[in-house]
N, C-alpha and C positions, 0 to 999 in steps of 0.2 A: 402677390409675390413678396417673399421677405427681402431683408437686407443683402442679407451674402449672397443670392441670386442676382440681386441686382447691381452689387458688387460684380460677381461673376461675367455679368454680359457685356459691364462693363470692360471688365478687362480682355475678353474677348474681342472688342473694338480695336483697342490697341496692337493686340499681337496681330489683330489682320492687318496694320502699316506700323509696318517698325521702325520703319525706314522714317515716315513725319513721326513719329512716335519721339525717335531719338532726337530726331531735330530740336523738338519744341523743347527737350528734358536741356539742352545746350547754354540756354542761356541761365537755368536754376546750378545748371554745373560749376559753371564760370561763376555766378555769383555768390554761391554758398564757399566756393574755395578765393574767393576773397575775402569772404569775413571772416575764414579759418584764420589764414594768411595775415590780415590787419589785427587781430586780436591775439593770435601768437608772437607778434611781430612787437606789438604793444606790452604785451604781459613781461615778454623776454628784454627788454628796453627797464622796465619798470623794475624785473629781478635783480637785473643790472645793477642801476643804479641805489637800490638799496644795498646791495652786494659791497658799491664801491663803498657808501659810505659809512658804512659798517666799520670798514675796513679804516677811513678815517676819524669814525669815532663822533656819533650825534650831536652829543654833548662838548664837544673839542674844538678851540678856535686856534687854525696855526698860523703862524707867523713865518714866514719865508723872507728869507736874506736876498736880496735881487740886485747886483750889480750898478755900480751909479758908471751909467756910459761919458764918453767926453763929449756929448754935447751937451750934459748938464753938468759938467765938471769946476765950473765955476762957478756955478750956486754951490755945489759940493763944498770945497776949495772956501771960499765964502764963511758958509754957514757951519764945518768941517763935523760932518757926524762921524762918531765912532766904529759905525758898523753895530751892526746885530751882536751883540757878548752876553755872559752869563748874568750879567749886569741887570738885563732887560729881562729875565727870568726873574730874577732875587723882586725885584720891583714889581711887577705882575704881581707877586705873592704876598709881596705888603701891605701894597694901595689896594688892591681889589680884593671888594670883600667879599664877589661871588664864586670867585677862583677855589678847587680844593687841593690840585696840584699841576703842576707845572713841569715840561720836558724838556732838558732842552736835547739838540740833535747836533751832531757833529758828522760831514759826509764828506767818502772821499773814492774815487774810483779807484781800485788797485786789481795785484791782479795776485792770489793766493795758487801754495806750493803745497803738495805731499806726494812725497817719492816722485813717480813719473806726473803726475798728475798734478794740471792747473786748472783753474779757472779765473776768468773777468770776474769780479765781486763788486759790491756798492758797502763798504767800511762801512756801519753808522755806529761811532761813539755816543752812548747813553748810559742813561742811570736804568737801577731797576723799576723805575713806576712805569717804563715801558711798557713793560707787558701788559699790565692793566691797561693803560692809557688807549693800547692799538689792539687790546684781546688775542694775545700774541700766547697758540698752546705749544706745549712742548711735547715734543712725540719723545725723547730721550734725554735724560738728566735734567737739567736747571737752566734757570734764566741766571743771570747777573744778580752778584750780590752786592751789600753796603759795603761788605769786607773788600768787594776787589776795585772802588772806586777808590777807598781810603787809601791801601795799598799802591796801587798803580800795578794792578796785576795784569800780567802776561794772558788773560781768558780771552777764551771766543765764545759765539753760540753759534751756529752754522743752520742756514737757510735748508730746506729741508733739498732744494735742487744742488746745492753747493754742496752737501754732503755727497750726491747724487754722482758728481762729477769729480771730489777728491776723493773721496771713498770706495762707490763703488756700492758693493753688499757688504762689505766690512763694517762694525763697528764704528764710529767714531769718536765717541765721547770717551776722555783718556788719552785720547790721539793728541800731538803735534802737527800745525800746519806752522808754512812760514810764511808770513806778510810781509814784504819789503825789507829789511833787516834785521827782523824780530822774529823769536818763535812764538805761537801762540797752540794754548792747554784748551782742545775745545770740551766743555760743560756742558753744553745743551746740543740736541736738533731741534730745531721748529717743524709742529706738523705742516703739508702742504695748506697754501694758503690759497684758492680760485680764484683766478687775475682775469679781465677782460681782454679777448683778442683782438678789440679795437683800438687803436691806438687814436692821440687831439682831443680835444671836446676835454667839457670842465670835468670827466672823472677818467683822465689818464693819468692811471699810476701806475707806476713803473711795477716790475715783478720783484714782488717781497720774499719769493721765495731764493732769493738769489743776495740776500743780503748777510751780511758778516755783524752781528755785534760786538762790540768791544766796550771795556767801561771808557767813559769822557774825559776821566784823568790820565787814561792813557794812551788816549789818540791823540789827546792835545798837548800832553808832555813828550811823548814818542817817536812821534811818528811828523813828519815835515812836509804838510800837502805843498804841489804847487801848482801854478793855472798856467797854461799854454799861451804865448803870446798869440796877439792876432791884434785887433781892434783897442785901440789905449782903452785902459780901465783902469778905475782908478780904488784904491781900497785903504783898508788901514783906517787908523784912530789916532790920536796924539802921538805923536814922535814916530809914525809909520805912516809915512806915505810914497806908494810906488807908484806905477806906470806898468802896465805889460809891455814886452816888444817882442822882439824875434826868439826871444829865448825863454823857460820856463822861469815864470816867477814865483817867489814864495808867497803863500799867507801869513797872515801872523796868525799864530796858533788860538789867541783867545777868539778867534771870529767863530762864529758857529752858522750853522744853515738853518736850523727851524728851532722854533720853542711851540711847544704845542700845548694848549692851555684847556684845562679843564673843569666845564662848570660845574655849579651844583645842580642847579635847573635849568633844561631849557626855556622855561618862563624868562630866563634872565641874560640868555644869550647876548641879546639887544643890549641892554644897560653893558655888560660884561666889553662887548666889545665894543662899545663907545669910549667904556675906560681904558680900556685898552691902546686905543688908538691915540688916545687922547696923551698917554704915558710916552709912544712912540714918538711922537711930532714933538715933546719938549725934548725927549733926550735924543732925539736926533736930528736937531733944530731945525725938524720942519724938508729935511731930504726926504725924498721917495727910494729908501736903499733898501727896504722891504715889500712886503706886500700881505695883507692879515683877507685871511680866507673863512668864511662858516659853512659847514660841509650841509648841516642845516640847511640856510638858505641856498645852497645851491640844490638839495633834494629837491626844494618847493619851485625851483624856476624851472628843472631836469621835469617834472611833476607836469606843469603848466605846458611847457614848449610838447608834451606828451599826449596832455588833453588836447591840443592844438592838430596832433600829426593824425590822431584817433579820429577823430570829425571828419579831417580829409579824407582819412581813407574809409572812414565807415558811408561819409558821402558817396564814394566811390562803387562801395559795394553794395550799394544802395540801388544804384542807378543800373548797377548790373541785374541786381535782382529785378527790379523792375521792368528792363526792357526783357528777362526772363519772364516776368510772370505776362505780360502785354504779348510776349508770344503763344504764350498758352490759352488765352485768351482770342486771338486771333484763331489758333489751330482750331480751340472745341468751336467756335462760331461757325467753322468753314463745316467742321464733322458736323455740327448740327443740321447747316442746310445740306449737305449732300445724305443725310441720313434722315431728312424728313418721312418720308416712305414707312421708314423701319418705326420710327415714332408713331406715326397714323396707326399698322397691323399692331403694333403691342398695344397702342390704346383701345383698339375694335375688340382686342382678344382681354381687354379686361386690365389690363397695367393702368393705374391709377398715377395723377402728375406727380406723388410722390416716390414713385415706383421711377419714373423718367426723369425726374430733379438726383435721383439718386445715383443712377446709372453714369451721366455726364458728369455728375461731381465728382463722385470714386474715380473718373477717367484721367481728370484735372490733380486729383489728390495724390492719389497713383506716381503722374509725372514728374510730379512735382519731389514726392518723397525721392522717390529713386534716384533722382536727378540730385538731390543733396546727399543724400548716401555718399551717392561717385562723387559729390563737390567734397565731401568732407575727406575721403580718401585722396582725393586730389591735392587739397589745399594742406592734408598734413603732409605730402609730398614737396611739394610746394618749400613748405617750411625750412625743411631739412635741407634741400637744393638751396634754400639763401642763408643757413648756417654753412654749410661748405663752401659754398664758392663767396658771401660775400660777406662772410665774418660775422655776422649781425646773432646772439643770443636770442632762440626763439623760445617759447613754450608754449605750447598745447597742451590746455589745460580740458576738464568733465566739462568745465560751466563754458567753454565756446564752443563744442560740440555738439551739447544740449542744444545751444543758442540756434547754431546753423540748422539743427533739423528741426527744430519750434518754427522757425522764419519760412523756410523749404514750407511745412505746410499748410502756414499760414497762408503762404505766397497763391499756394494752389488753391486755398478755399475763397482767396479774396478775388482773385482770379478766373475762378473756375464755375462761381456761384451765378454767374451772369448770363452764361451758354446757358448753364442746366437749367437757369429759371426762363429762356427762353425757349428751351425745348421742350417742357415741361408746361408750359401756356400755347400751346400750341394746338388751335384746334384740330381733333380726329379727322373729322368728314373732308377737310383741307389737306390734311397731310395724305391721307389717300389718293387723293386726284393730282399731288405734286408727282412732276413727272423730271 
């Protein structure tokens, strides 16, 4: 007898109980649509966080401004740092020799006007190395020039959603909005930028498409942020120092919120930001009113706590596949003894053990395949169902597909190879008197 024959009879086994047929195929279903599931679940996590930090830039160390609360207000008080200023930018640039340029950021919640039309906005006064700095494209006219920091010019650039919302399908650029007391000449639209719909965890960042630029000299000569009382805070530098209380306070305008630092190599990040830190603690005698970030090392930790969730769940579907393939295993044992009979007449009529090794195995392989088929259709279901209901970026990728049905048939030959080499040693003259 050739192959496909004995393919053939094989299969023929199966369709006469479909019913254990389906059963056995159950646990290769379940299993194969967990390794969909862990490996889209992993890849789309992984996209992710390249995504975000992309977004803050490899090679870029920022420095964030962070409130000194009043239970350290007397080390403050004390030791009296100035706060985060443009100060701590110019210096970054001096002393360190791996720095090529340096941002600083200016931020401030407002809320922008054209005709009927507003939006909540996030202000960020900057210079032009922004754009480079954060890879920021323009879908319409210009970023910020040197002209309009010198100046103290009236410019905006508008977030590609803020246009979305004062605009409309109109034009923009050319346009007038107004921000708090001032009109501003918007120059640019930013193309849209893809924000994570996860919010916490070390890469939530707020939606940049939703941001207003203005140059630095004119949010800081302009425009008069101030902070909601609530909880005493303490701020300021020489000859400023407040307290919030019940009512809104001012900042002093020289404060800024980020300086974003950028190297030359990341071979150098490490040195870079030891200088760095080291520039901070003297000119701000050692307060914690900042906080210095490497989006780097947070990649590598995002990376690691990654390879950590992957094991879990690849354990997981491991042990799925397993107790699938131990089912199948179990099912061809049983078909083999209740098919003794049928084994003895093919062997009498001439079917050689490789003719009967082949039969049961195609039977085992068969299940096996199919059974990952449907897991692979399942688990890309699967997928989709935990992007919609629970936010998480999946992707389903060729190379976990592949995966799942290489596994599926392995599952079956390693599985299935044990019945057949049992039914297949199995003497004739025995198998005919089984009753």
């Amino acid at each position: 007898m050739n192959l496909p024959e004995n393919i053939q009879i094989g299969l023929s086994g199966l369709r006469g109980h479909r019913l254990r047929s389906s059963l056995t195929a159950l646990g290769i279903i379940f299993g194969v649509s967990a390794v969909i599931s862990m490996v889209s679940i992993g890849e789309g996590a992984k996209q992710e966080a390249l995504d975000q930090i992309q977004l803050m830039g490899v090679n870029n160390i920022i420095v964030r401004a962070r409130p000194v609360t009043a239970a350290s207000f007397k080390t403050a008080k004390a030791n009296f740092s100035p706060g985060l200023r443009l100060a701590d930018a110019r210096t970054f640039s001096e002393i360190c020799p791996f720095v090529t340029t340096v941002t600083p950021q200016w931020e401030y919640t407002v809320t922008a006007y054209h005709n009927t039309h507003r939006a909540d906005v996030r202000l960020i006064g900057t210079t032009p190395a922004y754009e480079e700095m954060f890879n920021v494209a323009m879908k319409e006219g210009t970023f910020l020039h040197p002209s309009h920091l010198e100046n103290q010019d009236n410019v905006c650039v508008l977030g590609s959603k803020v246009k979305e919302l004062l605009f409309r399908f109109e034009d923009a650029v050319g346009r007038r909005i107004k921000i708090g007391e001032f009109w501003f000449l918007v120059v640019g639209v930013t193309k849209p930028k893809a924000i994570s719909a996860k919010t916490g965890g070390q890469f939530s960042i707020r939606d940049l498409n939703q941001d207003v630029y203005v140059p630095l000299t004119t949010a800081q000569q302009k425009i008069q942020r101030t902070r909601e009382g609530g909880a005493a805070q303490f701020f300021g530098g020489p000859g400023f120092m407040v307290f919030s209380g019940s009512d809104a306070t001012p900042i002093d305008k020289n404060l800024i919120d980020q300086i974003t630092v950028k190297v030359k190599d990341s071979d150098h990040i490490s040195e870079a930001y030891a200088v760095i830190r080291r520039i901070l603690e003297r000119r701000h005698f050692n307060v914690e009113d900042y906080e210095v970030t490497i989006p780097e090392e947070l990649l590598r930790q995002s990376q690691q706590t990654q390879r950590i969730f992957n094991i879990v769940m690849g354990a997981i579907a491991g042990i799925s596949l397993l107790v699938g393939g131990i089912g199948i295993m179990n099912i061809m044992l049983a078909s083999v003894l209740e098919r003794t009979k049928e084994i003895g007449i093919r062997r009498a009529c001439g079917a050689t053990q490789r003719d009967i090794l082949y039969q049961f195995l195609s039977e085992a392989i068969f299940v096996s395949v199919v059974g990952g088929v449907i897991g692979i259709g399942l688990g890309y279901g699967l997928t989709k169902i935990i992007t919609l209901y629970a936010g998480w970026r999946t992707l389903v990728s060729s190379s976990s597909i592949l995966l799942a049905f290489v596994v599926s048939a392995a599952v079956g030959i390693s599985f299935g190879i044990f019945p057949a080499k049992q039914a297949a040693e199995k003497d004739p003259i025995e198998s005919l008197r089984y009753e």
